[in-house]
C-alpha positions in Angstrom: -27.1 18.5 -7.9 -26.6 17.3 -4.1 -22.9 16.2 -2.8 -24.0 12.6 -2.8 -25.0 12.3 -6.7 -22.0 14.4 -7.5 -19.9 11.9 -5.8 -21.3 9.2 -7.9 -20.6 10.5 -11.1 -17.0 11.5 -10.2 -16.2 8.4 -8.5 -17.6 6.3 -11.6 -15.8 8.9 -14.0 -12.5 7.9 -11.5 -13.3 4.2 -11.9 -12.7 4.3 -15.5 -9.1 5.8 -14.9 -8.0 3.2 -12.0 -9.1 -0.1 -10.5 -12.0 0.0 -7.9 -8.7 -1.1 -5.1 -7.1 2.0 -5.7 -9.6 4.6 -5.4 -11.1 4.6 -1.8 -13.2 6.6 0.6 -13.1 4.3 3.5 -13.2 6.2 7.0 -10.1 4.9 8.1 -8.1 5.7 4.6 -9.3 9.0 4.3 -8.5 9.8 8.4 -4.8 8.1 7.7 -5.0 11.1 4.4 -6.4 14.0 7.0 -3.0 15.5 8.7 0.7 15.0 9.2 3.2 15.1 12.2 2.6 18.6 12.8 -0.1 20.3 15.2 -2.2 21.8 12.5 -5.9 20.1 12.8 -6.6 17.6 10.1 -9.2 17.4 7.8 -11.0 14.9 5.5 -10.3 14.4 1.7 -13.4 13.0 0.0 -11.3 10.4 -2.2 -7.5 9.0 -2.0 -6.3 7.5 -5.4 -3.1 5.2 -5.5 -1.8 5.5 -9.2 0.9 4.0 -10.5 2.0 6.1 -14.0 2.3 9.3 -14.7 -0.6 8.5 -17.7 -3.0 7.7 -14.3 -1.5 10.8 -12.5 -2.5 12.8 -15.1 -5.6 11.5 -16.3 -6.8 12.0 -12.3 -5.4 15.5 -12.2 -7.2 16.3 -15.9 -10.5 14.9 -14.6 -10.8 17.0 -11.5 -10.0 20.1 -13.4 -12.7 19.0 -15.4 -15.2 18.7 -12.5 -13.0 21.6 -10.4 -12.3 19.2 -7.6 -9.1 20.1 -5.3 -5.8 17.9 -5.7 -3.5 17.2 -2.8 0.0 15.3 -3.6 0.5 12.8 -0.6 4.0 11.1 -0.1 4.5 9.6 4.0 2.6 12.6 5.5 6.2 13.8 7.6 5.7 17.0 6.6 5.3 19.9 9.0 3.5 22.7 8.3 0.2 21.0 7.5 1.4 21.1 2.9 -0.4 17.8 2.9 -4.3 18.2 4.9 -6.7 18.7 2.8 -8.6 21.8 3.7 -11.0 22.0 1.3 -11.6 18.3 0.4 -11.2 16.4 -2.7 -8.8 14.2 -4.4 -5.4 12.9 -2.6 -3.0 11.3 -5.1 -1.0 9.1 -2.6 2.3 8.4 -4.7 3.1 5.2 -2.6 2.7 2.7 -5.3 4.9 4.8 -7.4 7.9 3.7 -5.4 10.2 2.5 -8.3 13.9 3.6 -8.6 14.2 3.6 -12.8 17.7 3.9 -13.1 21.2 4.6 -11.4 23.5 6.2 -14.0 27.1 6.1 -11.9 28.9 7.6 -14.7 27.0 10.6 -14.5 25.8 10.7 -10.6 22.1 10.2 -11.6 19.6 8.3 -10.9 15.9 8.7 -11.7 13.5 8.0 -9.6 9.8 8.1 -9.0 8.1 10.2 -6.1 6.9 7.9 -3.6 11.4 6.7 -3.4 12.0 6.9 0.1 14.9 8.5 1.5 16.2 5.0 3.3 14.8 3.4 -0.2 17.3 5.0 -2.3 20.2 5.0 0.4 20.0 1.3 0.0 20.3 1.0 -3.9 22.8 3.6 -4.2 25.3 1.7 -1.3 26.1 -1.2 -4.4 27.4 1.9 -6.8 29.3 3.2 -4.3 27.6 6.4 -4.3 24.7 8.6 -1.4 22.1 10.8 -2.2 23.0 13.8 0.4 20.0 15.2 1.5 18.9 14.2 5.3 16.2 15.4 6.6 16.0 12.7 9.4 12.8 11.5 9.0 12.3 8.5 6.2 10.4 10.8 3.9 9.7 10.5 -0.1 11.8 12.3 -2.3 8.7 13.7 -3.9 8.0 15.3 -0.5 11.1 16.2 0.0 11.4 18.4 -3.5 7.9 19.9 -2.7 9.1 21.5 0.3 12.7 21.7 -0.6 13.9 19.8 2.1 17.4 20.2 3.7 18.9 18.8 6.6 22.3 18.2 9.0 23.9 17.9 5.3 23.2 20.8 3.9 26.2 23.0 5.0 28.6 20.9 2.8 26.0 19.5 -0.2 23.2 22.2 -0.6 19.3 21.2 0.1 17.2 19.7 -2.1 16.5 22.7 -5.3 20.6 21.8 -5.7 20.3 18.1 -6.0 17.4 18.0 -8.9 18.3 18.2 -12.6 15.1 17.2 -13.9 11.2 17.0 -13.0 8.6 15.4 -15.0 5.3 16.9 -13.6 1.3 16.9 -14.2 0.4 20.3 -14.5 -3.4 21.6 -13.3 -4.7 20.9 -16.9 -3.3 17.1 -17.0 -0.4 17.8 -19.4 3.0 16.8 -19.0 6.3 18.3 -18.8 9.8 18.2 -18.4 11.3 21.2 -16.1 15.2 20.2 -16.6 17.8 17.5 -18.3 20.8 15.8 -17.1 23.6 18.3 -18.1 25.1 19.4 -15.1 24.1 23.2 -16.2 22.8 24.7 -18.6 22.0 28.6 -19.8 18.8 27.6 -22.2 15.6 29.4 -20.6 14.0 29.5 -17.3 14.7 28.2 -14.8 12.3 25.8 -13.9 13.1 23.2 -11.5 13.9 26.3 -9.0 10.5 27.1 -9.7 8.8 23.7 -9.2 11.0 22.8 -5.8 9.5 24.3 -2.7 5.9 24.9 -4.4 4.5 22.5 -2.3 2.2 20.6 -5.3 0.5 24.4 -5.6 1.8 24.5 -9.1 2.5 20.6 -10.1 2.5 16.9 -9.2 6.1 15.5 -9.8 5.7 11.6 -10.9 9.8 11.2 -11.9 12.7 13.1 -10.2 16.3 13.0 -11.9 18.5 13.8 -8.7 22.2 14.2 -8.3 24.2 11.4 -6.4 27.7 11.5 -4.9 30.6 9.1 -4.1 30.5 7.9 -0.5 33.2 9.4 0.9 36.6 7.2 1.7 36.7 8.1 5.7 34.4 10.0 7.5 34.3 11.1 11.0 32.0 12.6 13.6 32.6 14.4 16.6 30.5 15.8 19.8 31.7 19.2 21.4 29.8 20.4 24.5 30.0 24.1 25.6 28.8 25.8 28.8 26.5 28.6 27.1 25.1 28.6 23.4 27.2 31.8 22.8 30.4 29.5 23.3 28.9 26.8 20.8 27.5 29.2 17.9 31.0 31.2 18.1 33.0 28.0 17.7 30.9 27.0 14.7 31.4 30.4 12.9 35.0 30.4 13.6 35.2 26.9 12.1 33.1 28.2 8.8 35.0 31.2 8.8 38.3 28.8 8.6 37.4 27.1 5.2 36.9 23.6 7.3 35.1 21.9 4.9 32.3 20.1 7.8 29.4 18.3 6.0 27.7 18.6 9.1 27.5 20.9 11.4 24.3 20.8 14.7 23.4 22.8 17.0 21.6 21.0 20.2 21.1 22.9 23.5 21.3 21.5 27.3 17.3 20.9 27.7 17.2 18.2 24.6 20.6 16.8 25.5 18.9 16.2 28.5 15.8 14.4 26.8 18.5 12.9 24.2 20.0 11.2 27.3 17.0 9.5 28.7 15.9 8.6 25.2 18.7 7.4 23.7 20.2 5.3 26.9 23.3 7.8 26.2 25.3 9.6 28.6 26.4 13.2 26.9 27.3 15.9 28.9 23.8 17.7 29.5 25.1 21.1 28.2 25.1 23.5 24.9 26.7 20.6 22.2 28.1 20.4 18.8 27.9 17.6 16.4 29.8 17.8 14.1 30.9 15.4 11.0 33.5 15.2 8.4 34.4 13.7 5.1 37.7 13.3 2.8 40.4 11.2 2.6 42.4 10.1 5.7 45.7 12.5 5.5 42.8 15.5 4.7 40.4 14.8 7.8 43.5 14.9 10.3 44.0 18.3 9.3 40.8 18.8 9.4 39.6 17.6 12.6 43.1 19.4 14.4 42.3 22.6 13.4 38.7 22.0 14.2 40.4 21.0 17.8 42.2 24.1 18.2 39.2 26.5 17.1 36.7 24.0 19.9 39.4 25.3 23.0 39.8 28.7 21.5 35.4 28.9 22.6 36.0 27.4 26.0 35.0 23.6 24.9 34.4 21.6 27.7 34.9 18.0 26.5 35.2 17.0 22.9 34.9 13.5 21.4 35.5 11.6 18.3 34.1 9.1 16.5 35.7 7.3 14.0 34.3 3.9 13.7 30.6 3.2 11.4 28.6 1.9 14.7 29.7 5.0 17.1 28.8 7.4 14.5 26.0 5.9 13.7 24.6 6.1 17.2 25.9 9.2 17.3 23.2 10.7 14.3 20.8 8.5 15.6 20.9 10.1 18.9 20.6 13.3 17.5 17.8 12.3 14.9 15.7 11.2 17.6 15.4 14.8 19.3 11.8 15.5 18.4 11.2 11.8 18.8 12.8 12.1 22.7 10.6 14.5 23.5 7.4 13.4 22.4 8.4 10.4 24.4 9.0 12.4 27.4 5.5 14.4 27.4 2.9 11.7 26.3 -0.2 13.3 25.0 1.1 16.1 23.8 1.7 17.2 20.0 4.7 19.2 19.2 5.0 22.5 17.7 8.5 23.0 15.9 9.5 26.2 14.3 11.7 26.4 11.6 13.3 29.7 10.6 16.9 30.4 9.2 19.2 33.6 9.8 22.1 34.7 8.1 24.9 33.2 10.1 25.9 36.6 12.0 23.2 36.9 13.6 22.6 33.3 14.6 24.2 33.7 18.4 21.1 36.5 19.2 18.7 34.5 17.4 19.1 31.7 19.7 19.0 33.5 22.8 15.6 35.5 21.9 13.9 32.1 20.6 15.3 30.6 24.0 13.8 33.7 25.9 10.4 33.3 24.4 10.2 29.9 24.9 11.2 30.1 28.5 8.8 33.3 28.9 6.0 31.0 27.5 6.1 27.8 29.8 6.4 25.4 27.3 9.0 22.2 27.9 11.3 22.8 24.7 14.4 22.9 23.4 16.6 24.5 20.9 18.3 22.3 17.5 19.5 23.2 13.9 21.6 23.2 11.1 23.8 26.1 12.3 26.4 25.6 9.6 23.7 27.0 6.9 21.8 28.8 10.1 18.8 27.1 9.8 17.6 26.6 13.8 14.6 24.9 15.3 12.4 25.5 18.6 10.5 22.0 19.7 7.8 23.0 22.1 5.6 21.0 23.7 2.1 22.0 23.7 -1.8 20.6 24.0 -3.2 20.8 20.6 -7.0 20.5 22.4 -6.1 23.7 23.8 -6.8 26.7 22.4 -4.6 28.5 25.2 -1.5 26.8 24.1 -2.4 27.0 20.6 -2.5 30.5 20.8 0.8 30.9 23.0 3.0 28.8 21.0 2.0 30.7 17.8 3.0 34.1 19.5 6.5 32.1 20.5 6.5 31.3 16.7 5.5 35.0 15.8 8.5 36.3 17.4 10.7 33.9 16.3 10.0 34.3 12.6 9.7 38.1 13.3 13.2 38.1 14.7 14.3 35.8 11.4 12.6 38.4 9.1 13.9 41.7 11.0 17.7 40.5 10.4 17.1 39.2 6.3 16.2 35.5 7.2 13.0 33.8 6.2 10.0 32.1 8.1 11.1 28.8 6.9 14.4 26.6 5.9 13.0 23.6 5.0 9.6 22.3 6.6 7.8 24.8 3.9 5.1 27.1 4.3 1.9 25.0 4.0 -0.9 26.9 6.4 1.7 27.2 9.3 3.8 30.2 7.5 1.6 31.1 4.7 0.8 34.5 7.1 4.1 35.7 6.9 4.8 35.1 2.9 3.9 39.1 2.2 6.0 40.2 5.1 9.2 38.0 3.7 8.6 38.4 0.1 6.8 41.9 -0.2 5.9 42.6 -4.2 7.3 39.6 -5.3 4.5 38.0 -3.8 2.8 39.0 -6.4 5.0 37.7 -9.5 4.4 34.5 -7.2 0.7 34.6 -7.4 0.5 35.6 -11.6 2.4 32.7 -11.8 0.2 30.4 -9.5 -2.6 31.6 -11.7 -1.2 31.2 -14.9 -0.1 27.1 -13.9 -3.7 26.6 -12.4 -6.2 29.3 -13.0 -8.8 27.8 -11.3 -7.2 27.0 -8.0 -7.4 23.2 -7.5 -4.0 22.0 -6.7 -3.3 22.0 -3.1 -5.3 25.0 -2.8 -5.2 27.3 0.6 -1.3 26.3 0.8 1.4 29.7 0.4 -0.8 31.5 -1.3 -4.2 31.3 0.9 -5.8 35.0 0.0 -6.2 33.4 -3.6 -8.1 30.3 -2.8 
């Protein structure tokens, strides 16, 4: 039977699942489907679905095992490391219609959501219970995107990443059935471990349709700070002197003199152009003196060269923003250009030498870049700058990226804190996992034997 017969039957077989207006393969649908914001080269699904119930989800998912078609889980495409292109064709479930928040439990800090929740989406609801959801990754992505990589962000240091908000996933598995991987104790000793399992997998083993996520109290005072160093050595020593203390930051970032530099021109702001710290904290108001003196004493004790506060909502605000905006400063700076952004994390001793090789490399290479991360959990990024039509600077980014995640690996880090592996990292999963790779892959087998969710993701020599 040819492709274009095939396609018949399976799209009629779809149309008795959904509406003819949520199933499409118009040119410009499946081309908005076909990549993310990173620099990996897109590629065409054959069909996009827009469900709205898990019954739909899992009716889709249960027909294309059936007729052993590929499945791809699609929330904003912000991911990173190409999780979301669709490599070998296929169905994408776009989750955007399933955008409900089902219910806010403030007694318990819950609330139950479905996948296509956006980040901002869920801020907004939680502000009238007085509560957050912690995890900030900067851009506005869906919380089902978020779990699939296990997302982190400038947070992370004082609330965990995403695998320590979720209590409970519901999720179609390859076959179309349904389960539950948690519950809404706060912990529990009753079998495995699930959610762990599920978070991070990147829709390899699952597509989550409900998330039950853990939600704090917004804090009664917080305040931010900016510290600028003359060398990196000077900033990364202050921050591990100020871990080391017990100062309990909730943020903690790293942002070297080349993107302050693009922050400025960006932003309309006028930082010092040199090795900075931003830094955050929350408490009460007689706890966050303390706090941010000691802090004070640790930032002169590294040779801080100007250090300022900011108390008020509106300057911290612009503060975050300005540093949210990095990547965004950048592409602004260099138009045409796609950027390539690594994402490795250390263990925090050897953070200062990480830096200074990835700064090395990228300085050996050519590339406009700069250095950012969440140094409190040592989780750093390279931005470089690069021509994604060019094979050339294709090719000498990913040998910047090779030593940078070689470095990571040599020392007991890992290829990737929170962007995921997708295609980007999947080359380097034996060299960071060695035989538990292959627990990994029995267990990718057993959840979808015949290889159609998100398939030639993390685990590429099965697919």
């Amino acid at each position: 039977m040819g492709w274009r017969e095939w396609k018949m039957i399976f799209l009629n077989a779809l149309e008795q699942i959904l509406p003819s207006d949520r199933i499409s393969d118009n040119e410009t649908i499946l081309e908005q489907h076909s990549t993310d914001e990173s620099y990996h080269t897109p590629a065409l699904p054959n069909v996009v679905v827009f469900p709205k119930t898990t019954i739909e989800v899992s009716r889709v998912v249960k027909l294309a095992s059936e007729f052993n078609v590929p499945v791809v889980p699609f929330g904003l495409g912000t991911s990173l490391e190409g999780s979301v292109i669709p490599y070998q064709g296929g169905i994408t479930i776009d989750f955007s219609l399933m955008n409900q928040i089902l219910e806010v439990r403030p007694d318990d800090f819950l609330v139950k959501v479905q996948p296509g929740v956006t980040r901002k989406q869920l801020e907004k609801e939680l502000k009238k219970y007085g509560l957050f959801f912690s995890v900030d990754p900067g851009a506005d992505a869906t919380l089902g995107g978020m779990a699939a990589t296990n997302a982190s962000g400038t947070t992370s240091v004082k609330y965990g990443v995403m695998r320590d908000q979720v209590r409970n996933l519901q999720v179609v598995l390859a076959d179309g059935s349904v389960i539950h991987t948690g519950n809404m104790a706060a912990k529990s000793s009753s079998g495995l471990h699930l959610n762990g399992l599920f978070i991070g997998s990147e829709g390899t083993l699952g597509c989550f349709t409900e998330l039950t996520l853990k939600v704090h109290g917004i804090p009664e005072k917080m305040v931010a700070g900016r510290a600028a160093f003359t060398t990196l050595d000077d900033a990364v020593g202050a921050v591990i002197a100020i871990l080391q203390a017990g100062i309990p930051v909730a943020r903690v970032e790293l942002v070297d003199a080349s993107s302050m530099k693009h922050i400025n021109l960006f932003s309309n702001t006028d930082y010092l152009e040199m090795p900075t710290i931003f830094i955050e904290f929350h408490g009460n108001e007689a706890g966050l003196q303390e706090d941010m003196n000691f802090t004070t004493e640790i930032l002169e004790e590294h040779q801080c060269q100007d250090f300022a506060f900011e108390a008020d909502t509106a300057g911290r605000n612009r503060l975050w923003k300005a540093r949210h905006q990095t990547a965004y400063a950048f592409l602004h700076h260099y138009p045409g250009k796609k950027q390539m952004v690594t994402d490795v994390c250390v263990p925090i001793s050897h953070l200062a030498n990480a830096i200074k090789q990835g700064r090395a490399a990228v300085e050996a290479s050519g590339f406009p870049g700069g250095i950012v991360g969440h140094v409190g959990d040592g989780n750093y990024h390279i931005l470089m700058m690069i021509d994604a039509q060019n094979p050339e600077d294709i090719a000498k980014a990913n040998e910047v990226n090779e030593q940078i995640v070689s470095y990571a690996l040599s020392c007991g880090g890992t290829c990737t804190g929170e962007h995921g592996v997708g295609v980007g990292k999947a080359k380097y999963q034996l060299a960071g996992h060695g035989a538990a790779l292959q627990v990994m892959k029995r267990i990718k087998d057993s959840l979808d034997p015949h290889h159609i969710l998100n398939p030639g993701k993390i685990f590429t020599e099965l697919d």
